[in-house]
Every structure is written in C-alpha cells, then in structure tokens.
FIKEBA-287638 format. One record per residue: residue in one letter; x, y, z of N, C-alpha, C in turn; residue number from 1. Coordinates in pm, 1 decimal. Layout:
% residues N
- code n.px n.py n.pz ca.px ca.py ca.pz c.px c.py c.pz pos
- A X Y Z X Y Z X Y Z NUM $
...
//
This chain:
% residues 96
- code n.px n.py n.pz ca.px ca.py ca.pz c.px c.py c.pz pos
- X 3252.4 2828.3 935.2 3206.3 2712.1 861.9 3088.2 2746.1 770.8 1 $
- X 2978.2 2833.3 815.6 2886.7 2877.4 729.9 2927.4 2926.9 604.7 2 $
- X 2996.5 2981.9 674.9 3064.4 3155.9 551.4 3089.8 3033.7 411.0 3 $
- X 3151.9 2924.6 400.6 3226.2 2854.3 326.7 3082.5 2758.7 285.5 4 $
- X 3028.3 2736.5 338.9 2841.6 2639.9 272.4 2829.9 2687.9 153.3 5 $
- X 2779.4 2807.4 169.3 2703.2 2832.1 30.2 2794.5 2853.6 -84.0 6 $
- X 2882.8 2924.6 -54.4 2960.8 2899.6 -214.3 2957.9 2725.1 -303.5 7 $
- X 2999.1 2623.8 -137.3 3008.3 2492.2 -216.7 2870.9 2472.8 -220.5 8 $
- X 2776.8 2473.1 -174.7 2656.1 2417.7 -229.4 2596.0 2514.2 -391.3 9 $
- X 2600.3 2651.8 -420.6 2590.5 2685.6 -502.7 2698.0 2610.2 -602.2 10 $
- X 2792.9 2634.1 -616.9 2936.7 2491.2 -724.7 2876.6 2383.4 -729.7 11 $
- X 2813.8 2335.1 -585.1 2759.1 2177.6 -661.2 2599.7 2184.4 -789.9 12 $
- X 2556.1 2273.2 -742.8 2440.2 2294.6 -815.1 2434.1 2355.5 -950.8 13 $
- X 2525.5 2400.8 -989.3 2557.8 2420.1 -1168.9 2564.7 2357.3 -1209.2 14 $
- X 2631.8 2222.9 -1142.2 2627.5 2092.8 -1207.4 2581.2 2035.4 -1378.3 15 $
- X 2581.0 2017.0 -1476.6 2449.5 1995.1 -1592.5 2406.4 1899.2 -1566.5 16 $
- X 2287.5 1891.6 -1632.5 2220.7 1777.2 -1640.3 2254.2 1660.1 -1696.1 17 $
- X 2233.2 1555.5 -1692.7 2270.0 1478.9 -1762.7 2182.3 1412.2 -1857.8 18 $
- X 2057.1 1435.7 -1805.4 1916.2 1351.1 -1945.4 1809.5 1486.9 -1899.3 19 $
- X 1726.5 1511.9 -1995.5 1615.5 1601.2 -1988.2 1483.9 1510.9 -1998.3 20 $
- X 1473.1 1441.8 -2014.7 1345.6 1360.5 -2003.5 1369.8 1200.1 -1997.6 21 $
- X 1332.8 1147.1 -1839.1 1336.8 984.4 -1877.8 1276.9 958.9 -1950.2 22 $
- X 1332.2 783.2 -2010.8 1284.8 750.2 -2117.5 1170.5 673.6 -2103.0 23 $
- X 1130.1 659.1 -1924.5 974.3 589.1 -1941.5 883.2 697.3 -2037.7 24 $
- X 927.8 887.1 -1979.7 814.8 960.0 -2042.9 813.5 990.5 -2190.2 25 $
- X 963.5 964.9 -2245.6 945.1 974.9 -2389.2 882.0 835.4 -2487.5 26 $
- X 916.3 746.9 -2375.3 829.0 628.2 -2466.5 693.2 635.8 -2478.0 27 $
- X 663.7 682.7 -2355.0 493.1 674.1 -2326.5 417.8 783.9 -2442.2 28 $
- X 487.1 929.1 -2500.3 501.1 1004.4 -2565.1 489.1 979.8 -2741.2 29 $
- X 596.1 875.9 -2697.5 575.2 806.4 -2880.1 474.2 714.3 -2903.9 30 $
- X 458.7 654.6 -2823.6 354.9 549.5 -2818.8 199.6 622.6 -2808.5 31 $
- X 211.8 746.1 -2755.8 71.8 814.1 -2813.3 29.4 855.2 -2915.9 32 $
- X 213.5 927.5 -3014.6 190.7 990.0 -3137.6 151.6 869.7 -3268.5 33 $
- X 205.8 709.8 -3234.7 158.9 618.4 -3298.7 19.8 568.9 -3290.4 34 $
- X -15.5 565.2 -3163.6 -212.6 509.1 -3151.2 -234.9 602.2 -3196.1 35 $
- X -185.8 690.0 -3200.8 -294.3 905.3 -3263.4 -310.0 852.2 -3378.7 36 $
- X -214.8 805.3 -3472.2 -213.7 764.4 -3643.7 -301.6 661.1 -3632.9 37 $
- X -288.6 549.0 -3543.7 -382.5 429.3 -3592.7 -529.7 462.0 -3559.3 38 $
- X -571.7 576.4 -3486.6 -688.3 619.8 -3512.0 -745.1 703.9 -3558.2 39 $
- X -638.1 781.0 -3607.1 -700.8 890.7 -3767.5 -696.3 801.6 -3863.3 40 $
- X -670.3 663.5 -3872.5 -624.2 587.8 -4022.2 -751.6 455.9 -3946.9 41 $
- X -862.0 475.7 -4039.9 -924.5 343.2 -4000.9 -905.1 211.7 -4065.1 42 $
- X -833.6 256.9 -4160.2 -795.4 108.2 -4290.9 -682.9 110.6 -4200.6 43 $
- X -555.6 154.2 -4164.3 -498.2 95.2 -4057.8 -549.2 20.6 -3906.9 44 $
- X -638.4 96.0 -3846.7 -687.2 26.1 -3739.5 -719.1 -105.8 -3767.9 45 $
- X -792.5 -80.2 -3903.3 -891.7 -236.5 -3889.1 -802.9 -358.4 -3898.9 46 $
- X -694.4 -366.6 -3952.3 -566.7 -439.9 -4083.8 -437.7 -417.4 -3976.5 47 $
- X -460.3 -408.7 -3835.6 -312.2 -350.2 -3716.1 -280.1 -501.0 -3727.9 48 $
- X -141.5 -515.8 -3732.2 -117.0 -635.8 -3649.0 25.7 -605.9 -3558.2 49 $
- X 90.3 -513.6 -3599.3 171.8 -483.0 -3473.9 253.7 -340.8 -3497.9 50 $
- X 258.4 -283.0 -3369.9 326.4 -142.8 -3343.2 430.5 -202.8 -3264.9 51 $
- X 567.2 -141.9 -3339.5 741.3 -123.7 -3348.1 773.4 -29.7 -3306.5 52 $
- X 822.2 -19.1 -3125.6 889.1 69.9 -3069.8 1034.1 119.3 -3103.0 53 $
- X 1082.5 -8.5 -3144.2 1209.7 -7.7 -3141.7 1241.0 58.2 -3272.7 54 $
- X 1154.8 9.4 -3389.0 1156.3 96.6 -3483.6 1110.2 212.7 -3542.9 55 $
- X 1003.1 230.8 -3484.6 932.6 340.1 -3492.7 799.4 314.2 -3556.3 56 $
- X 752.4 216.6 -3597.1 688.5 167.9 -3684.1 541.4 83.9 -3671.0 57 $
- X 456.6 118.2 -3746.8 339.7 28.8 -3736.7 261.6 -50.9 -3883.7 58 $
- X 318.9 -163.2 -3836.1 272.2 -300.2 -3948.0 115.7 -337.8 -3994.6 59 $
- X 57.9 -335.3 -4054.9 -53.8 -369.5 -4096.5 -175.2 -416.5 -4233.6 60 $
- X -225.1 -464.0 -4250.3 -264.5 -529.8 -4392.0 -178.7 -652.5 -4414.6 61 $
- X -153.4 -664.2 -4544.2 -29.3 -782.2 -4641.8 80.2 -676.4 -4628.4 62 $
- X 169.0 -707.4 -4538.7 295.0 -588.0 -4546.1 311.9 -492.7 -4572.4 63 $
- X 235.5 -399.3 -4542.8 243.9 -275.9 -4539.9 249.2 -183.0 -4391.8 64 $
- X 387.2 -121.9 -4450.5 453.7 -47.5 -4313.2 469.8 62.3 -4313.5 65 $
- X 389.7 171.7 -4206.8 427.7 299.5 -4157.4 520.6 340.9 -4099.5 66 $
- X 590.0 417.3 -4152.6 729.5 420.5 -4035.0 710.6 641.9 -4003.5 67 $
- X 763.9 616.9 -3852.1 805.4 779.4 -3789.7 951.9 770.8 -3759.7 68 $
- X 973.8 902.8 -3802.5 1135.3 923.1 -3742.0 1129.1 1020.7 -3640.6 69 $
- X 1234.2 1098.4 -3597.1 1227.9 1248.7 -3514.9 1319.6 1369.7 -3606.2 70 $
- X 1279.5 1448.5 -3597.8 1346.4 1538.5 -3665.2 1546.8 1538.8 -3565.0 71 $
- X 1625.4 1602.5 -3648.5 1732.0 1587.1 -3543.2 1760.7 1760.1 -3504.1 72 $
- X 1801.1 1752.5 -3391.9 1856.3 1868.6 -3313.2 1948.8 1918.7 -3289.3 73 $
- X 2022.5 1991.4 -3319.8 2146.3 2029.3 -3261.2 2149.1 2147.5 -3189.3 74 $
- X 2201.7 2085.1 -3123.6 2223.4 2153.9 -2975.6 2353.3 2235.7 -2951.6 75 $
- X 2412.8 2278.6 -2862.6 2528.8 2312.7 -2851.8 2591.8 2244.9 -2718.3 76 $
- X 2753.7 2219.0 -2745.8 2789.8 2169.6 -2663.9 2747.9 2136.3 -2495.9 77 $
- X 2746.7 2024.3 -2441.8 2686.8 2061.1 -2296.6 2558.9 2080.5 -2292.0 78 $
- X 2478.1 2115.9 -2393.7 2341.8 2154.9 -2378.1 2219.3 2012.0 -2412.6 79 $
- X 2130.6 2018.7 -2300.7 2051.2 1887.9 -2351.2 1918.4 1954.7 -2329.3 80 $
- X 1828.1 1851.7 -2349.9 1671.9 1882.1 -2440.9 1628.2 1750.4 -2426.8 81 $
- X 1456.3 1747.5 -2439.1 1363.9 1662.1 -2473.1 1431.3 1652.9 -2618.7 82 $
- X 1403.2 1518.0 -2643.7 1395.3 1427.1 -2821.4 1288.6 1519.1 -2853.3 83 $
- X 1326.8 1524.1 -2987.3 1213.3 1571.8 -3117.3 1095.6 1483.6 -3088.8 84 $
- X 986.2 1527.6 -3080.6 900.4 1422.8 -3118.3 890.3 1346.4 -3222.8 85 $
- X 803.7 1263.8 -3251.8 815.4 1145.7 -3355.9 719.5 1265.3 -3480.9 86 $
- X 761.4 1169.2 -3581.3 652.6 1247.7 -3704.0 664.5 1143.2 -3822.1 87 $
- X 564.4 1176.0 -3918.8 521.5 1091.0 -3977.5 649.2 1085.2 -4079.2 88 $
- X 721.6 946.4 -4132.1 831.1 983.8 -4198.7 772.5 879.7 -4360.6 89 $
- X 689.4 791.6 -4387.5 697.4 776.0 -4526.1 564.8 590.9 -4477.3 90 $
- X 503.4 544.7 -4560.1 474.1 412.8 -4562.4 445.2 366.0 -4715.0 91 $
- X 404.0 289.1 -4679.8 431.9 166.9 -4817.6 337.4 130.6 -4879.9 92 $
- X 190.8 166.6 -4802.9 85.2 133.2 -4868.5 -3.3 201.5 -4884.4 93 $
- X -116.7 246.1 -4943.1 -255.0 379.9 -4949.2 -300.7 362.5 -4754.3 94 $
- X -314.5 447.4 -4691.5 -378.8 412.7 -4609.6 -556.5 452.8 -4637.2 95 $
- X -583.2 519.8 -4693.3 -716.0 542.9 -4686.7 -779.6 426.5 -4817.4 96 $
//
C-alpha cells in the first residue's frame, strides 16, 4: 500500500494552479499605486473627489480624470502570474 502513496500523492501535486494572486492582494496593490499618484500630485489631492476601482481611475477638480491601465502579458499556455501592475495610462487635465 505504501509502495503505491507516493507516486499518487506526487500526480496529485503537479496539479496547476489555478490563480497566482487573490484578488483581495491585487486590489489592495492597486489601490496603493493610485493613493501613491494622489500624493505625488497635490493639485490632485486637494480637488479628489473620487477613486474608481472598477475603472482604474481617479476623478478630481471640474472633470478631470486620471486613468491607469496594466500593461498585458502573455503567457504561455497553462502558465499563470501576478497581473501587471497598474501604470499611469493618460488624464485630461494639467495636474501640476
């Protein structure tokens, strides 16, 4: 009965993964790289009226919007990874 263990427990354990990072820790992640911007940007800080998870995005002044994207990855089949981090992708108004 031994002799026959470890082969199946090694087979079960190749297994892949199925996610490389929950998404409590990648949110918590983006949500740092956005407060990081609203406090290198003090004409943003002062003029915040709301940060967009869903979009990536932080609103502030008379409509003017910062937006981050992630770079994209490709991977190879079967193969998974942490998300790109966020980065600065374009806004709408002078921030300084």
């Amino acid at each position: 009965m031994k002799k026959y263990l470890i082969p199946v427990l090694f087979l079960l354990s190749i297994e892949p993964a199925l996610s490389a990072l929950a998404p409590q820790y990648r949110n918590v992640r983006d949500l740092d790289v956005l407060v990081a911007y609203v406090h290198s940007h003090p004409r943003v800080a002062s003029r915040l009226h709301l940060i967009d998870m869903r979009r990536f995005s932080i609103m502030y002044g008379a409509g003017c919007v910062v937006t981050f994207k992630r770079k994209k990855i490709i991977r190879l089949p079967g193969w998974v990874g942490p998300a790109a981090p966020l980065v600065f992708s374009r806004t709408t108004c002078a921030e300084d």
